[in-house]
DSSP file (Angstrom, degrees, kcal/mol; ACC not computed):
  #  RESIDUE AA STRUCTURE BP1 BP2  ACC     N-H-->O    O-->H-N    N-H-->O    O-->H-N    TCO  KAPPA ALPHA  PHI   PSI    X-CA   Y-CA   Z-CA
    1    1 A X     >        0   0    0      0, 0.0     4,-2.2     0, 0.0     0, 0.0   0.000 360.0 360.0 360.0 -39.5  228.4  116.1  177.8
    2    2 A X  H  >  +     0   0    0      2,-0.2     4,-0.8     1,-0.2     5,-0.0   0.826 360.0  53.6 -60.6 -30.1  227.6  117.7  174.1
    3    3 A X  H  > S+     0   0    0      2,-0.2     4,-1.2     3,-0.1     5,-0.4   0.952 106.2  47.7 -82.6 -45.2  223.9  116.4  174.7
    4    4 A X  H  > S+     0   0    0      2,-0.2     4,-2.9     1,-0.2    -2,-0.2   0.985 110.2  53.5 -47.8 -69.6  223.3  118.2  178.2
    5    5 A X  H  X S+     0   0    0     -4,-2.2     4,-1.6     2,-0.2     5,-0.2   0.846 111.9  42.3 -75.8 -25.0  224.5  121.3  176.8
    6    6 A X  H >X S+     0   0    0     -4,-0.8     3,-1.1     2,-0.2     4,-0.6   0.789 117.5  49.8 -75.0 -82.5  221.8  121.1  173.5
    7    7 A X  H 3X S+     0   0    0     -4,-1.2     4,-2.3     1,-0.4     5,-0.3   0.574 115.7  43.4 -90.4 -33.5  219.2  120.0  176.2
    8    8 A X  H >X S+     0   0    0     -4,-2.9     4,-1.1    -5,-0.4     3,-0.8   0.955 116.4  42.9 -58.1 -75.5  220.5  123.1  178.1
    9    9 A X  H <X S+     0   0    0     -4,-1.6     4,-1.2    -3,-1.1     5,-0.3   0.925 114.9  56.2 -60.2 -97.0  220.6  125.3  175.2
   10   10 A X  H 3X S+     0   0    0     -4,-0.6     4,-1.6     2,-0.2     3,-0.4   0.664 106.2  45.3 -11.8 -70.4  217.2  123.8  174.3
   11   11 A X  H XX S+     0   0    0     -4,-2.3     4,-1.5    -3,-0.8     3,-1.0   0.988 110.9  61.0 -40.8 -86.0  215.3  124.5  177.5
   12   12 A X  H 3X S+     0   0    0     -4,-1.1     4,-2.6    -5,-0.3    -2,-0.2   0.557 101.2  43.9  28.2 -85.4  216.7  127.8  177.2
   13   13 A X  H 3X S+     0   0    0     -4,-1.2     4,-2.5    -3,-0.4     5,-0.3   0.933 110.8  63.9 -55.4 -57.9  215.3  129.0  173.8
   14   14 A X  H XX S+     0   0    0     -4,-1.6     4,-3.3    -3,-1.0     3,-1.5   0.955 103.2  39.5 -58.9 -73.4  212.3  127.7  175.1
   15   15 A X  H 3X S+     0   0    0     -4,-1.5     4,-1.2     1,-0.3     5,-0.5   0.908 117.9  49.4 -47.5 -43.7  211.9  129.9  178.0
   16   16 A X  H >X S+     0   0    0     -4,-2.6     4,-1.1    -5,-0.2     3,-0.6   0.743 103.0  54.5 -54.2 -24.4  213.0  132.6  176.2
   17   17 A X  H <X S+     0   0    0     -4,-2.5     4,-3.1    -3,-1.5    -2,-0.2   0.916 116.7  43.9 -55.2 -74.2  210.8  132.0  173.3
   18   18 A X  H 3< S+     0   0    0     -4,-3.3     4,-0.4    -5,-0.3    -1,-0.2   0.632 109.7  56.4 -60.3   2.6  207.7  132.0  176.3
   19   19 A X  H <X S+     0   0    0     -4,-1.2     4,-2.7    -3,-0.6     5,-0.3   0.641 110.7  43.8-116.4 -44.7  209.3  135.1  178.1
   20   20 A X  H  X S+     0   0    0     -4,-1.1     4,-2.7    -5,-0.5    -2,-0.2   0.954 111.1  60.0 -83.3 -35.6  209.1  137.2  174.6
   21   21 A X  H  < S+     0   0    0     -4,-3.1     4,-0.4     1,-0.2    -1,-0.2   0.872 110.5  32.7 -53.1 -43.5  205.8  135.9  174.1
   22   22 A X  H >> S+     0   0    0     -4,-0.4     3,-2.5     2,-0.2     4,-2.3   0.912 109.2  64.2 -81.7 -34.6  204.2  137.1  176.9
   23   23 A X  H 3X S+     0   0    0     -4,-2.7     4,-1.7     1,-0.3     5,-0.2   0.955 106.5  49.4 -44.7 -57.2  206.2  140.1  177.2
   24   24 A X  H 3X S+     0   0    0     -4,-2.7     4,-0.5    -5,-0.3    -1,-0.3   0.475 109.1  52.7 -72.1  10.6  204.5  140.9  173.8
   25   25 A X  H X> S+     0   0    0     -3,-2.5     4,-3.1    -4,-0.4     3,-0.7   0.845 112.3  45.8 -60.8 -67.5  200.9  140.0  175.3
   26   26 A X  H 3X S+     0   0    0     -4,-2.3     4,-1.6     1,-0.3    -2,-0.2   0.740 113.6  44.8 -31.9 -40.2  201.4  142.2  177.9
   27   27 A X  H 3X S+     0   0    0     -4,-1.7     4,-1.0    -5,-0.4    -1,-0.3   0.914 115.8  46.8 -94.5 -38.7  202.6  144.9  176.0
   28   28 A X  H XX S+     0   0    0     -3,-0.7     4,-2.6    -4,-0.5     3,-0.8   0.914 113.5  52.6 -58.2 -43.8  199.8  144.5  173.0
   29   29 A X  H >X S+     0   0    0     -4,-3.1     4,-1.5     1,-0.3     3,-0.5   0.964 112.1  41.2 -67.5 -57.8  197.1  144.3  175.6
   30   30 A X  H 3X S+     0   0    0     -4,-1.6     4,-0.9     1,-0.3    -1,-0.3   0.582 116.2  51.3 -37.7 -39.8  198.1  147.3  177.4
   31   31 A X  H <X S+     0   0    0     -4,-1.0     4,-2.8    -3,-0.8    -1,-0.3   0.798 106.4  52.9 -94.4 -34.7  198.7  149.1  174.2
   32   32 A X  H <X S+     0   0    0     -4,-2.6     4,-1.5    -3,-0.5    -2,-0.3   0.805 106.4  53.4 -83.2 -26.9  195.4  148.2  172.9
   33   33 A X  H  X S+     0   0    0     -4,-1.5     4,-2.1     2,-0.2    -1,-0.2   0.856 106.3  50.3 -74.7 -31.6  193.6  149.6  176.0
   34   34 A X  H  X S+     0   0    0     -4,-0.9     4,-3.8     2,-0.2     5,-0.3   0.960 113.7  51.6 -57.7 -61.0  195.3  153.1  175.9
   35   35 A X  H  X S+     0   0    0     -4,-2.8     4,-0.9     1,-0.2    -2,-0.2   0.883 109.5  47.8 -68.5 -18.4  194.1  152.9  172.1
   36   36 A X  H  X S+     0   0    0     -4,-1.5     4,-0.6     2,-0.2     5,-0.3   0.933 110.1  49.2 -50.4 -55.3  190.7  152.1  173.0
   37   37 A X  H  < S+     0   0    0     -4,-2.1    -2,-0.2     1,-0.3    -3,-0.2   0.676 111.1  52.3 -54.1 -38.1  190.3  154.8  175.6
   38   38 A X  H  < S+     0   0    0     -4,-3.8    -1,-0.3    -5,-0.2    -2,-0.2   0.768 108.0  49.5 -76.2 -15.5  191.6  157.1  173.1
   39   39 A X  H  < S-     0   0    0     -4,-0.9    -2,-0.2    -5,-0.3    -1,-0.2   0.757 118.6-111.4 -89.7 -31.1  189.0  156.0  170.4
   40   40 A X     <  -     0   0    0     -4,-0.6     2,-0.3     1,-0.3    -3,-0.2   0.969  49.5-173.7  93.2  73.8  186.2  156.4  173.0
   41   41 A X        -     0   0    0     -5,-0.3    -1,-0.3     1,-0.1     5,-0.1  -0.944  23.6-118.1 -46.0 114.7  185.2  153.0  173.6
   42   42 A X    >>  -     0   0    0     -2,-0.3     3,-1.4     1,-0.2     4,-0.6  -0.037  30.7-111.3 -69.9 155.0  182.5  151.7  175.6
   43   43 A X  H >> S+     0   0    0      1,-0.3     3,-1.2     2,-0.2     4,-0.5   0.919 114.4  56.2 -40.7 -42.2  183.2  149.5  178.5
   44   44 A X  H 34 S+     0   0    0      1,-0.2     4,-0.3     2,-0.1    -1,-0.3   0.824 112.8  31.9 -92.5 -15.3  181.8  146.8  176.7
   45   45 A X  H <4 S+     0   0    0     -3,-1.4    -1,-0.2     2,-0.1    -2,-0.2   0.194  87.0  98.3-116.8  35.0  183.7  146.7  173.6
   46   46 A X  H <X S+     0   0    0     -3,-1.2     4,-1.5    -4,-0.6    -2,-0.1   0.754  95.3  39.7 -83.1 -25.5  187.1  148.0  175.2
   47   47 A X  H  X S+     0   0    0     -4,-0.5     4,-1.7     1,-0.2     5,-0.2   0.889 107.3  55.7 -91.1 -27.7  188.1  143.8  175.2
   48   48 A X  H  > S+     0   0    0     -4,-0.3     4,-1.3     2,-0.2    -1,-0.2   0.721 113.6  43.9 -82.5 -11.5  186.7  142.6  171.9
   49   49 A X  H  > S+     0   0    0      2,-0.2     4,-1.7     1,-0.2     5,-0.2   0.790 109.9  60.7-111.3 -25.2  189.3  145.9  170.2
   50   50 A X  H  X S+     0   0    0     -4,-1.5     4,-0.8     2,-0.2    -2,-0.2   0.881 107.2  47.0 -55.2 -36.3  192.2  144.4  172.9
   51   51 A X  H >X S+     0   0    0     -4,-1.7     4,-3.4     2,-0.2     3,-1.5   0.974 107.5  53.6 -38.1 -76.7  191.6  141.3  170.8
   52   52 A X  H 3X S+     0   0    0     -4,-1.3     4,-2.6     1,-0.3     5,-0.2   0.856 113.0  39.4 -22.8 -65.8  191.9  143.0  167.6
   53   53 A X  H 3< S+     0   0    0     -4,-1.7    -1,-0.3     2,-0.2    -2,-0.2   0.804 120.8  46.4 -67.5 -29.0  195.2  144.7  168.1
   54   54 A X  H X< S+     0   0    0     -3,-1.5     3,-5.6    -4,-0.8    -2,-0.2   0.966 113.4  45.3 -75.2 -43.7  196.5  141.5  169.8
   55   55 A X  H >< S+     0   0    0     -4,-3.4     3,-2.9     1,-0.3    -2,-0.2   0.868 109.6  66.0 -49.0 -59.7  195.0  139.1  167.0
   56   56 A X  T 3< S+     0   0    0     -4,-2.6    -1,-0.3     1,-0.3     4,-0.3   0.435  86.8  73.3 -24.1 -14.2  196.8  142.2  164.3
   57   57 A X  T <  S+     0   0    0     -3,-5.6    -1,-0.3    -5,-0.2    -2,-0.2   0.242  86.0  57.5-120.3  39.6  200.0  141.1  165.6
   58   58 A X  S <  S+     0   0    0     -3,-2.9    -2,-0.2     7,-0.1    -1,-0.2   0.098  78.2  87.7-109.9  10.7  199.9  137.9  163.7
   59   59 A X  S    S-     0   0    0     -3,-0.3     2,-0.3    -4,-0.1    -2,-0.1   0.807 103.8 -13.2 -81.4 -34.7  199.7  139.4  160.4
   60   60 A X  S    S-     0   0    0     -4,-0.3     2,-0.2     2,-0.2    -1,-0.0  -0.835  84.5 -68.9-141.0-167.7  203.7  139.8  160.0
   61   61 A X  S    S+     0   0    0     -2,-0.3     4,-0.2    -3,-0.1    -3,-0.1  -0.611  94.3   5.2 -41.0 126.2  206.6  139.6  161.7
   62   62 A X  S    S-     0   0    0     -2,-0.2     3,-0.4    -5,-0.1    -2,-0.2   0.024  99.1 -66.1  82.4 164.7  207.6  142.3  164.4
   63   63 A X  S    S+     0   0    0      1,-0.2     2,-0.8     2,-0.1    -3,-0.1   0.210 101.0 100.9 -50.9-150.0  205.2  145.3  165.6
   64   64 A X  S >> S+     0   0    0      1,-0.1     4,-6.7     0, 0.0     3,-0.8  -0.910  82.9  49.1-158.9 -62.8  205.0  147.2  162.5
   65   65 A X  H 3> S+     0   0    0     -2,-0.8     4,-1.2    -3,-0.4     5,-0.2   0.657 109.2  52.7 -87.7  -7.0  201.5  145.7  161.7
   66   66 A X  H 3> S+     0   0    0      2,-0.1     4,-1.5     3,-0.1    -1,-0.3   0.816 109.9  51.3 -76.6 -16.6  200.0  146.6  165.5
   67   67 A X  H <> S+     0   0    0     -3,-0.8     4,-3.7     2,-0.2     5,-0.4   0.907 108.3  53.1 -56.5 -57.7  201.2  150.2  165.0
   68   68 A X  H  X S+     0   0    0     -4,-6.7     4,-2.3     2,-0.2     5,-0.3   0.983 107.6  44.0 -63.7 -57.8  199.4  150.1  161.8
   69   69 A X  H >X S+     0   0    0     -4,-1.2     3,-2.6     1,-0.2     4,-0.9   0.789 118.6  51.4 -42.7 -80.3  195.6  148.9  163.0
   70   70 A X  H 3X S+     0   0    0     -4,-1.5     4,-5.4     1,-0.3     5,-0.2   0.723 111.7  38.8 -43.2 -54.0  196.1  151.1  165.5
   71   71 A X  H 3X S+     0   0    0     -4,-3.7     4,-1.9     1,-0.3    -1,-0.3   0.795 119.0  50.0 -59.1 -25.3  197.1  154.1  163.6
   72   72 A X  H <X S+     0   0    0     -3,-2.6     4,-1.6    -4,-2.3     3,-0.4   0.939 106.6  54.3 -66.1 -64.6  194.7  153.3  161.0
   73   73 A X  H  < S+     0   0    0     -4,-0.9    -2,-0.2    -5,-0.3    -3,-0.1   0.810 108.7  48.9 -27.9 -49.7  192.0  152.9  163.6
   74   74 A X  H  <>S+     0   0    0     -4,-5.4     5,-2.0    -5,-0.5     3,-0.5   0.894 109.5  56.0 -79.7 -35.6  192.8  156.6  165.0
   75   75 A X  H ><5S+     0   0    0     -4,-1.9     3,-1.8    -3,-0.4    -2,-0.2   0.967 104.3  52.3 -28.9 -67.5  192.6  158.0  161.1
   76   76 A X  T 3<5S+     0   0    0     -4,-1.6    -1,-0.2     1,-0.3    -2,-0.2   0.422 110.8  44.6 -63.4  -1.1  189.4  156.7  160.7
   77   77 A X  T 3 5S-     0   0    0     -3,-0.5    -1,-0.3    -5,-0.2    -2,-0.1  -0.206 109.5-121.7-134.9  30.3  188.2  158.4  163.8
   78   78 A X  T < 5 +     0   0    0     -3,-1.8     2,-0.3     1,-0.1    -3,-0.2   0.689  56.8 159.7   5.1  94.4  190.0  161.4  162.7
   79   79 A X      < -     0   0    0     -5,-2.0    -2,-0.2    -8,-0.1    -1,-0.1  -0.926  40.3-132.7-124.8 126.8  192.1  161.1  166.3
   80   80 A X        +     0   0    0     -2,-0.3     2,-0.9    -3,-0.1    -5,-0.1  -0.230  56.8 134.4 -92.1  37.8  195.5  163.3  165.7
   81   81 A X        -     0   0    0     -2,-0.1    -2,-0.1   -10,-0.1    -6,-0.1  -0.798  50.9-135.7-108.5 137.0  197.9  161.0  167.0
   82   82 A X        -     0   0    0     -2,-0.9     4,-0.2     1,-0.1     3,-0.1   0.275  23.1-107.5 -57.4-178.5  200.9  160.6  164.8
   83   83 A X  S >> S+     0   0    0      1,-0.2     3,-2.6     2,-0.1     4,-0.8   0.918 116.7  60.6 -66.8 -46.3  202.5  157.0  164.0
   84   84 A X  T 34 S+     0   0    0      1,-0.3     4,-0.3     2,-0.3    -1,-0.2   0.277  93.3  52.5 -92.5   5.8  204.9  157.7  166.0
   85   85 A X  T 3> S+     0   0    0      2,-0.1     4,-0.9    -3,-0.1    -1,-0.3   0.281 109.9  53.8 -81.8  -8.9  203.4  158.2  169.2
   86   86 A X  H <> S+     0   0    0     -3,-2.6     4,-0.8    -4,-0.2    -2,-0.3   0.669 111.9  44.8 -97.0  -4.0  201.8  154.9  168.7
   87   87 A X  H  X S+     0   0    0     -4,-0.8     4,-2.2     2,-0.2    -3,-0.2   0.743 110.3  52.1 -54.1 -57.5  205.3  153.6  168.2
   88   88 A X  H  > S+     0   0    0     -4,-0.3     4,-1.3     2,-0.2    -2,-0.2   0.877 110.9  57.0 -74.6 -51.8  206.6  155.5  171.1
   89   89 A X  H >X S+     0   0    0     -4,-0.9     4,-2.1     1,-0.3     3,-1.7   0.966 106.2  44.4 -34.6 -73.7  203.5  153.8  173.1
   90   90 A X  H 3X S+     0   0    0     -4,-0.8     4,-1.4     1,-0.3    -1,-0.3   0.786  99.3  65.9 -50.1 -38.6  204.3  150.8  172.5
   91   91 A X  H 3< S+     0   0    0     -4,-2.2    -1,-0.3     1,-0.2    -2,-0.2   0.579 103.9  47.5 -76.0  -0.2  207.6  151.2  173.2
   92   92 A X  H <X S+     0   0    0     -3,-1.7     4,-1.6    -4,-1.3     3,-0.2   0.758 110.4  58.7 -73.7 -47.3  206.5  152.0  177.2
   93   93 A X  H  X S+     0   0    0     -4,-2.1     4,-2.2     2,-0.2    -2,-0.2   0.798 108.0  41.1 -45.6 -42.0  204.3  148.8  177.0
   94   94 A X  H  < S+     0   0    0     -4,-1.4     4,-0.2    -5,-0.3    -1,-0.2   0.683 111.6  54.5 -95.8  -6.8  207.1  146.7  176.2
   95   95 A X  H >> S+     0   0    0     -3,-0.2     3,-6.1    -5,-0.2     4,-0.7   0.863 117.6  42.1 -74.6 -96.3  209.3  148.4  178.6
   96   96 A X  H 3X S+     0   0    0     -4,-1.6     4,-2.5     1,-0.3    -2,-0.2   0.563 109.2  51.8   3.2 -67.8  206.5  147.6  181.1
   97   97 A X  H 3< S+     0   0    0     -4,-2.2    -1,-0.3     2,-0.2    -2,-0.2   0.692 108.6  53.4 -55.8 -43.5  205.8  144.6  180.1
   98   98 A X  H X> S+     0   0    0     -3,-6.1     4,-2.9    -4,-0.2     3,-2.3   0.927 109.1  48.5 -79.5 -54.5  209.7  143.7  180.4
   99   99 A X  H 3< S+     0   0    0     -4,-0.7    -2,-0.2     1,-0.3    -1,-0.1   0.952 104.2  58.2 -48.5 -47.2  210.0  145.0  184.1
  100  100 A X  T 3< S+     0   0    0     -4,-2.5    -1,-0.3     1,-0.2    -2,-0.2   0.448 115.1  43.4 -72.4   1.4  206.8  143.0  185.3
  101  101 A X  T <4        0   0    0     -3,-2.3    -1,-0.2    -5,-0.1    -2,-0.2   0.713 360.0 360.0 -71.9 -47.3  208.8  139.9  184.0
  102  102 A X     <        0   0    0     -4,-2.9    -2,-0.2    -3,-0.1    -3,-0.1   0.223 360.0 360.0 -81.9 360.0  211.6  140.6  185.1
């Protein structure tokens, strides 16, 4: 009975593990097109900087480091939006992101 309940438990993780995973595609992808559009991006390189931002959230653990390309991105393109409207972004994406799973 203790091994059905790891094998439960096991499946389990799993989905959840793939359920947070996509949520945080979704939510990066989403996030990354809003920052495109705000950078003034042509149609044609609006997917190759959705990359960027998603590929940027393998550099650490947690969001911290897609906030930062972005916000870094918008510096450098002297765009006035604070950190913490790209924070606040993201955190609508992942809301998003969560309903359309759920």
């Amino acid at each position: 009975m203790f091994d059905d309940e790891k094998k439960g438990l096991g499946k389990k993780i799993d989905l959840d593990t793939q359920k947070k995973f996509k949520i945080t595609a979704i939510r990066n992808k989403s996030l990354g097109k809003w920052a495109a559009e705000q950078l003034g991006l042509e149609n044609s390189k609006i997917d190759e900087y959705i990359d960027e931002v998603i590929m940027a959230d393998f550099d650490e653990p947690g969001f911290e480091d897609v906030i930062k390309k972005i916000f870094n991105d918008f510096e450098k393109a002297k765009i006035d939006i604070s950190y913490n409207e790209v924070k606040e972004k993201l955190l609508i994406y992942e809301k998003e992101a969560i309903n359309k799973l759920s």
